[in-house]
N, C-alpha and C positions, 0 to 999 in steps of 0.2 A: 639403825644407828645404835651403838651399844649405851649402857649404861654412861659411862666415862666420858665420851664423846659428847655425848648430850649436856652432864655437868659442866664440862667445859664448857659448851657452847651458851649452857643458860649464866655464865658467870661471867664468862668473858665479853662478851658483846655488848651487854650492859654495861659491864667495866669501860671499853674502852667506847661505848658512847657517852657516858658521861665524861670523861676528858677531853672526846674532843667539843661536846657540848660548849664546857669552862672554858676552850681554847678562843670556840666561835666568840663565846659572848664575850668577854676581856676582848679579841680585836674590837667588835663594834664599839664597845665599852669605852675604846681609847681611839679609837679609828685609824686601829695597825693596817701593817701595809697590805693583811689579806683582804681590806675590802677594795683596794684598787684592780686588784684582777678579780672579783665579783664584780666591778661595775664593769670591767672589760668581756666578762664570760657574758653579762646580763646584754650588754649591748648589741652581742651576737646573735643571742637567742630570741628578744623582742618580737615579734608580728602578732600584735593582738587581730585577733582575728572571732567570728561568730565561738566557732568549735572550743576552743581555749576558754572563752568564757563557761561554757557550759560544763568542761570536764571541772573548772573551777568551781562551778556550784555543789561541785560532788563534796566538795569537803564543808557545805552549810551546815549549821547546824540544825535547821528546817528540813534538810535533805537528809544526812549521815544519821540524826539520832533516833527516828523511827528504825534501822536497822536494830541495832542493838539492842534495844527496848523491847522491840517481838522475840529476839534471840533469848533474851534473862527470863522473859515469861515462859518460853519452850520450855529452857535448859531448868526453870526451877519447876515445872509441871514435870517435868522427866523423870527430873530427879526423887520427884517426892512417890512418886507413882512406882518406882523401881524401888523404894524402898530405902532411901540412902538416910543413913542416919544424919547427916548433915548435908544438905543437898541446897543449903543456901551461905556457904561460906563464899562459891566461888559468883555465883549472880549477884553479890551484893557486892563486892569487891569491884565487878566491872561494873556496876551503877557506881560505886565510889570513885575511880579513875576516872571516869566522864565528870562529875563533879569537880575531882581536881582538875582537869585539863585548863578552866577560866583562874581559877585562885593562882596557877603556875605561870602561865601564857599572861594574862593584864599585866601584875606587877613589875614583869619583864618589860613590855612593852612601854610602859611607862618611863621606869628606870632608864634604859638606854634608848626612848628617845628617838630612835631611827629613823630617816625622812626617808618617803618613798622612793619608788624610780621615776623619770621623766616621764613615762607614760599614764601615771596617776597624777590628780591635784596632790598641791604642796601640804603636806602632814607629816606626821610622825608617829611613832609609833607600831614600827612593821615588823620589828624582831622580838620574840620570832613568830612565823607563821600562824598564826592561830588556824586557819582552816585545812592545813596539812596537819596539824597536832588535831586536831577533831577528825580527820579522818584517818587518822594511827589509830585511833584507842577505841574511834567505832565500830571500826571495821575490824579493826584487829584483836580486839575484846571478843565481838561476835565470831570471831575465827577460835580463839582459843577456846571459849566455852563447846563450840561446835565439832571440833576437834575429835574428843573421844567417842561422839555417837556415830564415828564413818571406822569402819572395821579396813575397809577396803584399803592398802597404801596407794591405789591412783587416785580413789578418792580424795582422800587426805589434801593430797600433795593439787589436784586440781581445786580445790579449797586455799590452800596455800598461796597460789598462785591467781586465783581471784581476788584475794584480797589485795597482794601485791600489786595487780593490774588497777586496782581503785585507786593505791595510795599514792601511784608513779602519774595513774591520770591528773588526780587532783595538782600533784606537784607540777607535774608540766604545764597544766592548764595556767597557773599560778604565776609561773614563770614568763610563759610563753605571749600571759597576758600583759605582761608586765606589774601584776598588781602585787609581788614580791620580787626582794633577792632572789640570787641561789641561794644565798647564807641564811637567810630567814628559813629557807626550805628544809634545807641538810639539818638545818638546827633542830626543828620541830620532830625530823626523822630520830634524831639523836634521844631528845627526850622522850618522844614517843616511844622507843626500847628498852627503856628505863624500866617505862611504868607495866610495859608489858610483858615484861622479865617477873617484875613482881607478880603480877597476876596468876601466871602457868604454875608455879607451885601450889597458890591454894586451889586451881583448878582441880590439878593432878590428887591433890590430898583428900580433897571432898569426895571425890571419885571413889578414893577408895574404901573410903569408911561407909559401910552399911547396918541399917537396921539391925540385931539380931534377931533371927530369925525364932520363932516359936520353939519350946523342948520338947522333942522328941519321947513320949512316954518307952518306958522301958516291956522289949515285947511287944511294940503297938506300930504301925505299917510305917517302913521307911526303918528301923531302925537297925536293921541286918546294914543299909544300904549306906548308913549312917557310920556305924561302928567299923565297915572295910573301908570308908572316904577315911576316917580319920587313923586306921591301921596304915594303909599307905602312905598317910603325911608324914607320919612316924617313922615307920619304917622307911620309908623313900625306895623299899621293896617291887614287888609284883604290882602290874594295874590289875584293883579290888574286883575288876568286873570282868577278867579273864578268869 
């Protein structure tokens, strides 16, 4: 993916999750007409069953926060041992995001109020999703920090697609269990790309800021190999070791 491609993709997608976030929550907010085809999608998809509940544990937070926790301890042992001059911008940010997931997700829940489906007791309280938003930012925090230590692009991308396979299980489970909307669900996907839009850049940044390295005395080993590394940068000439 080029350069361009990417920026757009890191700008746009958060963009247009946060609107349609605003959109979800003002229906619930007033009880427009999109949650009447939520209660009709939701009535289709209902079968609680053993399976459903369990992909739905995946998004606890007993279950989901040990992930991430051992990933920030890897990625900032990695980081410091490689030598990065700031190798805890991007592990503290995703301990930060997990912190907001509750301060973001309650006061919502509160605010609008939402009464379950027929297959939970009668509450409120269910927009949006909180254990779909807990397993966005766990799994998907631990996805982006992990991210630049796989060189390989199949790796990557079967990385990518583990994490998406958590966060589509949690959702279906959810669903399927009845213990959310669809809308509750989409919503939390929604915010969950928000906060993970923001994360990727201080990932990427910290990445690439390194220690500097020791100076090279002048006449003392390495520095023939030193002075053609940086004639090439210069010049953008011959490679120094042909």
């Amino acid at each position: 993916m080029s350069t361009s491609a990417r920026r757009v993709l890191l700008l746009g997608v958060p963009a247009l999750s946060a609107v349609l976030f605003a959109l979800i929550t003002w229906q619930v907010a007033v009880q427009g007409p999109l949650l009447r085809l939520d209660a009709r999608l939701s009535r289709a998809l209902v079968r609680p069953d053993r399976f459903s509940e369990l992909l739905s544990d995946l998004g606890d937070v007993r279950v989901a926060l040990p992930v991430p926790a051992a990933v920030l301890a890897y990625a900032a042992w990695r980081g410091r041992a490689a030598g990065a001059g700031r190798w805890w911008p991007g592990p503290l940010a995703a301990a930060g995001l997990m912190a907001l997931v509750p301060a973001i997700v309650v006061p919502l829940k509160i605010w609008t109020a939402r009464p379950g489906t027929p297959a939970v007791p009668p509450a409120v309280g269910y927009f949006p999703s909180g254990h779909t938003a807990t397993a966005m930012i766990a799994y998907g925090s631990a996805t982006v920090l992990l991210l630049p230590r796989f060189r390989s692009p199949a790796a990557r991308r079967l990385l990518v697609a583990g994490c998406a396979a958590l966060v589509l299980g949690v959702s279906y489970g959810l669903v399927r269990r009845g213990y959310h909307w669809p809308l509750d669900v989409v919503a939390a996907w929604c915010l969950g790309a928000v906060l993970l839009a923001a994360l990727a850049p201080v990932v990427s940044r910290s990445r690439r800021r390194r220690r500097p390295g020791p100076p090279v005395p002048p006449g003392g080993p390495g520095a023939e190999t030193a002075s053609a590394d940086r004639a090439g940068r210069h010049a953008g000439a011959a490679d120094p070791f042909e």
